[in-house]
TIDODREN-861317 format. One record per residue (C-alpha): x, y, z; residue in three letters. Coordinates in nm, 3 decimals, padded with zeros to 5 digits. Layout:
% TIDODREN-861317
<zalo x="X" y="Y" z="Z" code="ala"/>
...
END
This chain:
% TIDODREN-861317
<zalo x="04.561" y="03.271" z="07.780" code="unk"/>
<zalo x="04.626" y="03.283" z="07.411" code="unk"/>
<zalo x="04.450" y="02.946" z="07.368" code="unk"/>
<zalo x="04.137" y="03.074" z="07.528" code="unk"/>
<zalo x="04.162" y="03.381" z="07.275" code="unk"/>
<zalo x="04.231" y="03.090" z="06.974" code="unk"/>
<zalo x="03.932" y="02.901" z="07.093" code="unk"/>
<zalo x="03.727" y="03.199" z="07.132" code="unk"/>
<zalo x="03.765" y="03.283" z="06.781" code="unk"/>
<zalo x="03.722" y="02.916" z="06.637" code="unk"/>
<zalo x="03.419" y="02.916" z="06.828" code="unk"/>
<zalo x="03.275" y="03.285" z="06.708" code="unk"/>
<zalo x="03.380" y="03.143" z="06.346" code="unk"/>
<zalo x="03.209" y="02.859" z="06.328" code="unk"/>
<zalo x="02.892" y="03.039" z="06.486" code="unk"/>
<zalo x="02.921" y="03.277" z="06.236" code="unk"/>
<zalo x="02.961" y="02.988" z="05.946" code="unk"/>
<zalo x="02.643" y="02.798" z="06.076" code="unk"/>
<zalo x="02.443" y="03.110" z="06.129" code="unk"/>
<zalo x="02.552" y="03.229" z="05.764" code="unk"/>
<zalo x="02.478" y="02.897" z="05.605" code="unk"/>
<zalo x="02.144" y="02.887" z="05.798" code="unk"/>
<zalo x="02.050" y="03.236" z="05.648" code="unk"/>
<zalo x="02.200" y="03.238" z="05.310" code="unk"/>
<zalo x="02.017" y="03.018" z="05.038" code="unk"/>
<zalo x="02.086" y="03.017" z="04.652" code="unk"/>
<zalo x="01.833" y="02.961" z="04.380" code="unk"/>
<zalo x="01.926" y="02.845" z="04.045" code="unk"/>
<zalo x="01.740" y="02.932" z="03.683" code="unk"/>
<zalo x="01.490" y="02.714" z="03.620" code="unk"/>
<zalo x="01.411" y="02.675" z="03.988" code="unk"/>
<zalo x="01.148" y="02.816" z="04.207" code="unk"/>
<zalo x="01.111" y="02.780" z="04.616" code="unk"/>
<zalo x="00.916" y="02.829" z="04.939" code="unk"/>
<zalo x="01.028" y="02.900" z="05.264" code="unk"/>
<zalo x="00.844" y="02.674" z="05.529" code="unk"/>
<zalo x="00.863" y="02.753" z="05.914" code="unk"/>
<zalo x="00.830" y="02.447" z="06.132" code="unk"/>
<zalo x="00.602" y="02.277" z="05.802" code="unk"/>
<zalo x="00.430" y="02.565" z="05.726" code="unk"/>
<zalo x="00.497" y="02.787" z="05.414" code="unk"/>
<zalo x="00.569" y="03.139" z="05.493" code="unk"/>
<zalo x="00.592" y="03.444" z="05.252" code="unk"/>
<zalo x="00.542" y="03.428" z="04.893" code="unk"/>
<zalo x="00.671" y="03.248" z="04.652" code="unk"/>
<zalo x="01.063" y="03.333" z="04.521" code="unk"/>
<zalo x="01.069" y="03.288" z="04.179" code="unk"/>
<zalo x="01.433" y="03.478" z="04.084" code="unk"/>
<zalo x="01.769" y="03.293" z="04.078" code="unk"/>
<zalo x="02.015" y="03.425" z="04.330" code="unk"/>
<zalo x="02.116" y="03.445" z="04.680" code="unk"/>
<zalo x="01.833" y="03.481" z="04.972" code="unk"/>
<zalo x="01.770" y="03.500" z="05.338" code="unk"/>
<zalo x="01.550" y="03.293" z="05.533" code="unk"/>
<zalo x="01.570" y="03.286" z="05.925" code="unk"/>
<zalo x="01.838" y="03.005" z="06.044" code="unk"/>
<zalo x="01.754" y="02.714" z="06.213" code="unk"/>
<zalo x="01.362" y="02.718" z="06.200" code="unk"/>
<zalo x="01.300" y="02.759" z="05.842" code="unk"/>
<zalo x="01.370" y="02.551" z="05.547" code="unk"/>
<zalo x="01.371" y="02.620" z="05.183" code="unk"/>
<zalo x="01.197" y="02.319" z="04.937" code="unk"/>
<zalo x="01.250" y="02.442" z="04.563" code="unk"/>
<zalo x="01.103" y="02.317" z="04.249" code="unk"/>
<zalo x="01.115" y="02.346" z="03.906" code="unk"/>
<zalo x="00.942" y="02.649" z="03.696" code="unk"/>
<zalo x="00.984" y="02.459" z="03.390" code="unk"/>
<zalo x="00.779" y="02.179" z="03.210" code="unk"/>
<zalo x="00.733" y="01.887" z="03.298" code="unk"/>
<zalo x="00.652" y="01.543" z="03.164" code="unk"/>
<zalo x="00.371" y="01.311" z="03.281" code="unk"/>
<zalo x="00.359" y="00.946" z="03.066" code="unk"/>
<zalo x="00.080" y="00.757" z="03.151" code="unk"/>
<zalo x="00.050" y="00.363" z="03.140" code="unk"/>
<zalo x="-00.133" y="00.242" z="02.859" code="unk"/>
<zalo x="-00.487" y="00.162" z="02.957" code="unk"/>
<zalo x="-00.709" y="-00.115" z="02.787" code="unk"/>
<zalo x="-01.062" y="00.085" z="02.681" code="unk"/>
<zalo x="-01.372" y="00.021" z="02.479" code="unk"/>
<zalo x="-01.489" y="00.289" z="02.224" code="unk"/>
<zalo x="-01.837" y="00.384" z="02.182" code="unk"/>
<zalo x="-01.864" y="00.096" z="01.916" code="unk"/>
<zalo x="-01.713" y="-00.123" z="02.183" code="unk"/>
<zalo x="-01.402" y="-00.196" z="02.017" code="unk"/>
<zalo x="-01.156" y="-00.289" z="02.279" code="unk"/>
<zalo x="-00.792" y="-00.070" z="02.248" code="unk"/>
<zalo x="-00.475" y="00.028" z="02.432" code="unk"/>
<zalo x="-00.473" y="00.383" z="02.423" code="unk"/>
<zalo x="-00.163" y="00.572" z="02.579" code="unk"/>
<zalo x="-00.143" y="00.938" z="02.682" code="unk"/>
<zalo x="00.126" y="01.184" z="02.743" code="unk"/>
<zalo x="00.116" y="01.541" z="02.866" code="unk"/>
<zalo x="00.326" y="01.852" z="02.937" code="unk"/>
<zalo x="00.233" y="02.062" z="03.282" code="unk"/>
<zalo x="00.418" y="02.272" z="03.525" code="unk"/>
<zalo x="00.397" y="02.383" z="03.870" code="unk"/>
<zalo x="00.179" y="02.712" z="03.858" code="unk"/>
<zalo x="00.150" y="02.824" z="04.234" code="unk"/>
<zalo x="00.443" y="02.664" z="04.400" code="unk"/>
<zalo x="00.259" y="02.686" z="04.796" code="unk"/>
<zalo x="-00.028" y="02.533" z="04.700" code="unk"/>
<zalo x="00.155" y="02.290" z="04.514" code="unk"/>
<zalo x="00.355" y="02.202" z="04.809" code="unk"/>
<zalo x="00.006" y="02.226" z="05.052" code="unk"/>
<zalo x="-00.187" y="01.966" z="04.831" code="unk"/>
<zalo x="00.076" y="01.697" z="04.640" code="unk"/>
<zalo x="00.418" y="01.771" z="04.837" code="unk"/>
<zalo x="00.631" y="01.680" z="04.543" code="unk"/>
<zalo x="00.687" y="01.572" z="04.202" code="unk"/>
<zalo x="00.612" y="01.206" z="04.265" code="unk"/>
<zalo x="00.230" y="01.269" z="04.437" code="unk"/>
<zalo x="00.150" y="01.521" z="04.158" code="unk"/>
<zalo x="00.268" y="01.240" z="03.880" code="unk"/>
<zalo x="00.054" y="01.005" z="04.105" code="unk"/>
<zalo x="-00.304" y="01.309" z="04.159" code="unk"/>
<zalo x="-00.281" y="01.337" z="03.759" code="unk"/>
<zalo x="-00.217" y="00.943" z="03.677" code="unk"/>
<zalo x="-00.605" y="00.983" z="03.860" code="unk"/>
<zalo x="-00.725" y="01.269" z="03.658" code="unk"/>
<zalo x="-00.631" y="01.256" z="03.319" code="unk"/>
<zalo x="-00.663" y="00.850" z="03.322" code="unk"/>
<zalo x="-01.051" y="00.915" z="03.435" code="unk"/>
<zalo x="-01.077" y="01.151" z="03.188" code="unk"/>
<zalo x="-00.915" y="01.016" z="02.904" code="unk"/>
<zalo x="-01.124" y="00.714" z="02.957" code="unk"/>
<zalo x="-01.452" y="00.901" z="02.953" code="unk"/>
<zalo x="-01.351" y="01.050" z="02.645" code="unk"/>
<zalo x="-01.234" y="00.728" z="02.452" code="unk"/>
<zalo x="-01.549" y="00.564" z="02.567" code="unk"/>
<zalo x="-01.812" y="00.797" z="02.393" code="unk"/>
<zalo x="-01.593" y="00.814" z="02.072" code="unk"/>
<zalo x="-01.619" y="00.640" z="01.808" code="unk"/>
<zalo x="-01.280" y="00.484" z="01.668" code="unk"/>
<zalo x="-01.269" y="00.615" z="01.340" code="unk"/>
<zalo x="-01.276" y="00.979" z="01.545" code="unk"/>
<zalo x="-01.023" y="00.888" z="01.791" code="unk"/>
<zalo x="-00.796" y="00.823" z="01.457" code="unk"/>
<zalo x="-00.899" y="01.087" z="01.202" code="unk"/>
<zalo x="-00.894" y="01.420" z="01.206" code="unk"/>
<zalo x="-01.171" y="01.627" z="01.180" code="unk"/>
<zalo x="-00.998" y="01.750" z="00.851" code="unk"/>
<zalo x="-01.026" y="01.396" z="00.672" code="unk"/>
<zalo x="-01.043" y="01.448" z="00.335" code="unk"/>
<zalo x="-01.295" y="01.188" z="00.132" code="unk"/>
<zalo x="-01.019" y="01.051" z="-00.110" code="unk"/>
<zalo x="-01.094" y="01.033" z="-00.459" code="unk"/>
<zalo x="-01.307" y="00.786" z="-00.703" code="unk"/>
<zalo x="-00.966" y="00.661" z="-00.852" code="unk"/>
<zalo x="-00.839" y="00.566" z="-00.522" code="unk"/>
<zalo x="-01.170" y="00.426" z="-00.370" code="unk"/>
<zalo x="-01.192" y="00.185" z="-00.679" code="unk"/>
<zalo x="-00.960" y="-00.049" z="-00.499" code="unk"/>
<zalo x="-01.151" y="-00.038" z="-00.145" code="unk"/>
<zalo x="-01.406" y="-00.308" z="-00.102" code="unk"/>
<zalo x="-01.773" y="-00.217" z="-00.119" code="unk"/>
<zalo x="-01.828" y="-00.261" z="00.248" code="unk"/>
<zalo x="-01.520" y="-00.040" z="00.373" code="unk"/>
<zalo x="-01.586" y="00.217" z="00.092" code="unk"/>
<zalo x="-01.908" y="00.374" z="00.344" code="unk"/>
<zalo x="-01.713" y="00.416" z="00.625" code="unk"/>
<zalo x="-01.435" y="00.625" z="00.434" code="unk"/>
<zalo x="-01.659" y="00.843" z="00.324" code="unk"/>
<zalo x="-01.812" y="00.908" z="00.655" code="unk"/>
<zalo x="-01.822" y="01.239" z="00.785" code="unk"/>
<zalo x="-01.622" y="01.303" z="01.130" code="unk"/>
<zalo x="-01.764" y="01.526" z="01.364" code="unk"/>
<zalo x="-01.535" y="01.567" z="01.588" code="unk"/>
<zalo x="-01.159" y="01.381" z="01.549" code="unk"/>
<zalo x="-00.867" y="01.349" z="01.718" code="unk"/>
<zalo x="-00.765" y="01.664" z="01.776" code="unk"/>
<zalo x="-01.094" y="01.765" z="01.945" code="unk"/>
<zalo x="-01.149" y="01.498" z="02.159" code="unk"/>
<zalo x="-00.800" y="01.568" z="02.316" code="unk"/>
<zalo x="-00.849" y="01.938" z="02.357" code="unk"/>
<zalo x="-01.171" y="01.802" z="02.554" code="unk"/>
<zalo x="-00.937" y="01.609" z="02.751" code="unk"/>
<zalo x="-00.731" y="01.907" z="02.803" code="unk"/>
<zalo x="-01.026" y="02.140" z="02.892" code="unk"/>
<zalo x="-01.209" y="01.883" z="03.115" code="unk"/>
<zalo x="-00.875" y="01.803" z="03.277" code="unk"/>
<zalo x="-00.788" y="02.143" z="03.306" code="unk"/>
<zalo x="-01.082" y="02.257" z="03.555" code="unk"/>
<zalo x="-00.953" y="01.994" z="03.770" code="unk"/>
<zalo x="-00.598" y="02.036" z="03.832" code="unk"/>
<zalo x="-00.548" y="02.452" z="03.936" code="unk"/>
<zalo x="-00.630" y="02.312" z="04.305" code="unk"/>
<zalo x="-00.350" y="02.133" z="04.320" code="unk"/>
<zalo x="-00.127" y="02.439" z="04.224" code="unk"/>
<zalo x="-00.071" y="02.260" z="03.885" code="unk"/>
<zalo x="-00.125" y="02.382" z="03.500" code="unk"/>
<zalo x="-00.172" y="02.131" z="03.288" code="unk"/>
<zalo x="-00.003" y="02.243" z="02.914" code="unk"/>
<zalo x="-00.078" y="02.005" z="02.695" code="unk"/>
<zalo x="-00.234" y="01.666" z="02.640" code="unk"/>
<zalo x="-00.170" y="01.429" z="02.351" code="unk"/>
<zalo x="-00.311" y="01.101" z="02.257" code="unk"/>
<zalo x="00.102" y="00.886" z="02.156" code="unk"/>
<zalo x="-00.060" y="00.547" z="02.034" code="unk"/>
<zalo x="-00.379" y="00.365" z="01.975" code="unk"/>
<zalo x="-00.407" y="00.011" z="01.941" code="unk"/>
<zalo x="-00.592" y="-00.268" z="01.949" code="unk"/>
<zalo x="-00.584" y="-00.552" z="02.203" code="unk"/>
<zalo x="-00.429" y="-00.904" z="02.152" code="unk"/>
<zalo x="-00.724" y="-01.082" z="02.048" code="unk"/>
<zalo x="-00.889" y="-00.813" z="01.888" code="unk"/>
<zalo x="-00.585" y="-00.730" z="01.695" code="unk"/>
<zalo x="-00.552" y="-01.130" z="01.572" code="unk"/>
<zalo x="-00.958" y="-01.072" z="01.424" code="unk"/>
<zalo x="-00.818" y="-00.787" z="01.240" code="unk"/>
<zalo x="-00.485" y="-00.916" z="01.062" code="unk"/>
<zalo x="-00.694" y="-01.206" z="00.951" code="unk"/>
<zalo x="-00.976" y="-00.984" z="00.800" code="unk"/>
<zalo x="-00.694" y="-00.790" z="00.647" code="unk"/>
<zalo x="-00.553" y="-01.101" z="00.477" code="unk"/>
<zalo x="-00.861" y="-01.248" z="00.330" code="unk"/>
<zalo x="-00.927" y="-00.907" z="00.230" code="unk"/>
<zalo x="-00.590" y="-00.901" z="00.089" code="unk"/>
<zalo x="-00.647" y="-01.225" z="-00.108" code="unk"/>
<zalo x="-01.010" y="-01.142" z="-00.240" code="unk"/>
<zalo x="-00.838" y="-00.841" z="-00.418" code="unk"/>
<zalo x="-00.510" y="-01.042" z="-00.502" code="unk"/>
<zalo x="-00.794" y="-01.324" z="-00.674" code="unk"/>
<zalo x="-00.997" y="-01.062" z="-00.837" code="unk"/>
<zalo x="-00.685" y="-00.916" z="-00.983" code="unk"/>
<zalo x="-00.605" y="-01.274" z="-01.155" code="unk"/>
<zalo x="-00.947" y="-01.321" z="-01.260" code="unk"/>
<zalo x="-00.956" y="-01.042" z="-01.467" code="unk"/>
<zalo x="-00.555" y="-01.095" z="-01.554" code="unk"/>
<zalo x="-00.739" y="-01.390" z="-01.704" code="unk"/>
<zalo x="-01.013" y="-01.220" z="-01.892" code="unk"/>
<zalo x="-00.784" y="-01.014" z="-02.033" code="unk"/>
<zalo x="-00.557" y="-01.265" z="-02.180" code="unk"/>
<zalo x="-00.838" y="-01.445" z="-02.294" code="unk"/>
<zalo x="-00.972" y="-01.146" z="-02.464" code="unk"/>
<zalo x="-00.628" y="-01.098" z="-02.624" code="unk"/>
<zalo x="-00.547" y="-01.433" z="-02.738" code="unk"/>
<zalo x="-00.897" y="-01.407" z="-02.902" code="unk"/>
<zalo x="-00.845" y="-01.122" z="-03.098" code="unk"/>
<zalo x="-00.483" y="-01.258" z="-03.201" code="unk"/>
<zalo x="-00.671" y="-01.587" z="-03.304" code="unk"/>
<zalo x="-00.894" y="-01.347" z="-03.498" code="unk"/>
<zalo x="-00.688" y="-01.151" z="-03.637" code="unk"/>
<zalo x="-00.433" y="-01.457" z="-03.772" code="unk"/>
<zalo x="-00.741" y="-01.618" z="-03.937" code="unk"/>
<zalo x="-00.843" y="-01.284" z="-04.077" code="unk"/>
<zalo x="-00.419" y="-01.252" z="-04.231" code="unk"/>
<zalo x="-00.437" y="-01.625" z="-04.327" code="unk"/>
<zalo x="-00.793" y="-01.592" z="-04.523" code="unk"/>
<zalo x="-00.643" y="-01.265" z="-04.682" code="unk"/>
<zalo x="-00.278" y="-01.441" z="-04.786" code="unk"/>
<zalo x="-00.516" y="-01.770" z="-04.916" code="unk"/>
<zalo x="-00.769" y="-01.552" z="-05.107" code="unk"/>
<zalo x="-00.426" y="-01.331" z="-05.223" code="unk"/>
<zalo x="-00.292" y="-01.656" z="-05.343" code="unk"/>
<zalo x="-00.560" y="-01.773" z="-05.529" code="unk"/>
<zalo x="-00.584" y="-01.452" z="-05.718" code="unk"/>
<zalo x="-00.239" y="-01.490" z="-05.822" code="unk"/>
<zalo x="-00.255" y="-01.804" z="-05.926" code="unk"/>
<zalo x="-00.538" y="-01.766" z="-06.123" code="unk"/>
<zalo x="-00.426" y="-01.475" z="-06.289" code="unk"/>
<zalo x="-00.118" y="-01.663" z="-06.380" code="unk"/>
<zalo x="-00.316" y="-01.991" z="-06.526" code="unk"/>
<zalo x="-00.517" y="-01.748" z="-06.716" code="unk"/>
<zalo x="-00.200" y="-01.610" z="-06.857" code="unk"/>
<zalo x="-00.016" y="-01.916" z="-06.951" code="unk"/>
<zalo x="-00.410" y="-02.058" z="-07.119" code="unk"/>
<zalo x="-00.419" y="-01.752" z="-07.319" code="unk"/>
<zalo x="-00.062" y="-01.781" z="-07.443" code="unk"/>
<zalo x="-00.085" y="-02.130" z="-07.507" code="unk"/>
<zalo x="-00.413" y="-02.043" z="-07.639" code="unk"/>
<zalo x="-00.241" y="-01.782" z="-07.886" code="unk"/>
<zalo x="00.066" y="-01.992" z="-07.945" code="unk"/>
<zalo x="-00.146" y="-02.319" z="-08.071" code="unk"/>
<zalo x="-00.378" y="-02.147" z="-08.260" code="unk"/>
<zalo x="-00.118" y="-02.035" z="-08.493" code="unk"/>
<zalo x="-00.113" y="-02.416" z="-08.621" code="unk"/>
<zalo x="-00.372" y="-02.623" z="-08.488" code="unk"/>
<zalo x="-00.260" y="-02.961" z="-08.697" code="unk"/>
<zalo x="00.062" y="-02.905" z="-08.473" code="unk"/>
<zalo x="-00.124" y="-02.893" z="-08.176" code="unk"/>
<zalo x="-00.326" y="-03.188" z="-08.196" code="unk"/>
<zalo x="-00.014" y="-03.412" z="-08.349" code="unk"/>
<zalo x="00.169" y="-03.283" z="-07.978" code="unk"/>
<zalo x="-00.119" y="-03.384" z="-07.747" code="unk"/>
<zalo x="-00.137" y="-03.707" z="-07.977" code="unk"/>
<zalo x="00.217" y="-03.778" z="-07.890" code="unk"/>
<zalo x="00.172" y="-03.657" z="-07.520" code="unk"/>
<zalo x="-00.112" y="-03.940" z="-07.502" code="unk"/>
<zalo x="00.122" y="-04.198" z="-07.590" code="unk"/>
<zalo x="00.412" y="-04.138" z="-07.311" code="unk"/>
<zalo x="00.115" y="-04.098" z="-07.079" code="unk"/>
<zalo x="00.120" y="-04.438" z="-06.849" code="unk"/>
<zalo x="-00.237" y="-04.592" z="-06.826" code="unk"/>
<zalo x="-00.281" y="-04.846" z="-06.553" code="unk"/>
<zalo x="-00.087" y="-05.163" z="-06.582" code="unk"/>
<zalo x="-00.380" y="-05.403" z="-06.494" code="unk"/>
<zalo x="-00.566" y="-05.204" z="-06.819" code="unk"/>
<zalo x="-00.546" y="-05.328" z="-07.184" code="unk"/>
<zalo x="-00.669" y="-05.123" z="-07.423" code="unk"/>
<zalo x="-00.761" y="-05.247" z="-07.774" code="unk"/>
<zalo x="-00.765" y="-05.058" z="-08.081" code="unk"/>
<zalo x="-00.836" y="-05.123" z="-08.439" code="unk"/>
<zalo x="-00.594" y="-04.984" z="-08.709" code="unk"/>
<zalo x="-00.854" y="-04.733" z="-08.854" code="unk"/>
<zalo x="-00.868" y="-04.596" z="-08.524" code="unk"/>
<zalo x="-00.831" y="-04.191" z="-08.495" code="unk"/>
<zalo x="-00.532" y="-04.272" z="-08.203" code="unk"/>
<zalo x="-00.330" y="-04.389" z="-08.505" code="unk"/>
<zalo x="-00.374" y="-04.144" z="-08.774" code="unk"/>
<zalo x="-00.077" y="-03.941" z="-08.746" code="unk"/>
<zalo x="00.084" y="-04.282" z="-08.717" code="unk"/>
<zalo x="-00.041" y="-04.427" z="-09.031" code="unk"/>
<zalo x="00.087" y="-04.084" z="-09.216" code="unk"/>
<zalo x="00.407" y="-04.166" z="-09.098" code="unk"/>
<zalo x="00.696" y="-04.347" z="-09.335" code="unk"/>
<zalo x="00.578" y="-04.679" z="-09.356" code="unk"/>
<zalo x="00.736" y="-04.957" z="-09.185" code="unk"/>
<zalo x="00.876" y="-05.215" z="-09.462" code="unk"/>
<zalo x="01.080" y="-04.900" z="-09.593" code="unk"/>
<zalo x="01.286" y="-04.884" z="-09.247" code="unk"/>
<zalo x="01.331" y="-05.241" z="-09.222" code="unk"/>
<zalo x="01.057" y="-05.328" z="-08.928" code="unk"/>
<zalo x="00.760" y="-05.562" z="-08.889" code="unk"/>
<zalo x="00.401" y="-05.465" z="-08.986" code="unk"/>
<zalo x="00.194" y="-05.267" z="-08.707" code="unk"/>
<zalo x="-00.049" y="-05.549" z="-08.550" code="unk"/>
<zalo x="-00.413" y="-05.465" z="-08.464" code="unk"/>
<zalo x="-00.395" y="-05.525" z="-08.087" code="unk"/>
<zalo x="-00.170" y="-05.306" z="-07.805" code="unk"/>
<zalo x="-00.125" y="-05.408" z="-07.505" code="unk"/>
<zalo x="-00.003" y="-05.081" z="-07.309" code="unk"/>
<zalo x="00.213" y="-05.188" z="-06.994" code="unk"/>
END
């Protein structure tokens, strides 16, 4: 009898477990749900964490999340409206708006990723495809930059930098957002956000470019030696210049000096020889004789000669004991 009684009670208890657990759900913050009844959904939407009913047995409870979410798409290879080939990859922020038609249309997380790696691809690519590049990398506040700074660019880059944009980067995603956005409220979704994470170009494209960059690179690098070259040309000229200018000045400086200082020493031998010109001319007289004439010269003089007179009013030369001057000198 008493264990009937003990497996009466087990049995109530566990009844009374299941039917509990069956009825009794919890929600947590962050998290929204839906009650469905044999597939269907049934009621509205709970939206506030805590502890709720639902019928046991024929109803379930499929929850999902109230806040953002994160869709990355895969890079996609495109051609802009110039038909420049690049990878251009996507991201965006959504969230699930109405969580029953949500569930009616994509089911879970994984088919909505998958409904807008269709839409916002599509659209992204419509987009890219009518833009030019040089809007899908500006912004529409580009600022022309300065004469200074466009003195470097090369002539043929120098138009497109000052080209107007008309619509840039920023506009051409909140296109993407607004075209996307009329799209995805069936699907109980709201899209957030859309942002444009990279542009790039392709392989080959992307070769054409780093080798345009280089000779680009090299034509500036030349034209900087070139005129490195003028320019040391130009100064080693005026150096040259100017050291022929200081050497003509130091010369012509020189010559003044010395000619002042020959006219100085004329005029005082000038002044000094005038006081007794006999003396003078008996000193060059005497200088002439220690001067050396050529050896292969003979010079012949007679005794009457002018060369001799201070000579022949000198002591004679029986009174000191030494033969009689001859007529004829030879002058080694």
């Amino acid at each position: 009898m008493k264990f009937i009684v003990k497996a009466t009670i087990t049995v109530v208890a566990a009844a009374l477990v299941l039917i509990l657990t069956g009825t009794l759900y919890t929600l947590e913050e962050g998290q929204q749900a839906i009650v469905v009844q044999f597939g269907r959904p049934v009621g509205d939407t709970v939206t506030e964490a805590g502890l709720h009913v639902k019928l046991p047995f024929v109803q379930e409870v499929r929850r999902f999340e109230k806040r953002l979410l994160i869709w990355d798409g895969d890079p996609n290879q495109i051609p802009t409206k110039g038909r420049e080939f690049i990878w251009v990859d996507t991201t965006a922020r959504w969230r699930i708006a109405d969580a029953k038609k949500f569930l009616e249309n994509v089911a879970s997380e994984e088919g909505a990723q998958s409904r807008l790696n269709d839409i916002l691809d599509s659209v992204v690519r419509d987009q890219v495809s009518s833009s030019e590049l040089v809007e899908l990398v500006r912004s529409a506040s580009w600022v022309v930059p300065e004469d200074d700074v466009l003195k470097e660019v090369p002539k043929e880059q120098e138009a497109e930098l000052k080209r107007e944009i008309a619509r840039g980067r920023e506009e051409i995603t909140r296109t993407i957002l607004l075209e996307a956005q009329r799209i995805i409220p069936q699907y109980g979704i709201e899209l957030v956000d859309v942002r444009i994470k990279r542009l790039d170009y392709v392989e080959s494209v992307r070769e054409k470019v780093y080798e345009r960059m280089i000779s680009e690179r090299k034509r500036i690098a030349a034209q900087f030696r070139s005129e490195g070259e003028g320019r040391s040309a130009e100064i080693l000229g005026t150096m040259e210049k100017e050291l022929r200018q200081i050497r003509s000045t130091a010369y012509r400086r020189v010559q003044e000096i010395q000619g002042q200082a020959d006219a100085e020493a004329t005029r005082i031998y000038g002044n000094a020889y005038n006081r007794n010109p006999e003396f003078y001319a008996f000193l060059r007289t005497l200088e002439s004789y220690k001067e050396n004439p050529n050896p292969n010269s003979v010079m012949i003089l007679t005794t009457d000669s002018d060369f001799y007179q201070y000579v022949k009013q000198a002591i004679p030369a029986e009174a000191q004991g030494l033969p009689a001057p001859v007529s004829q000198e030879r002058t080694p």
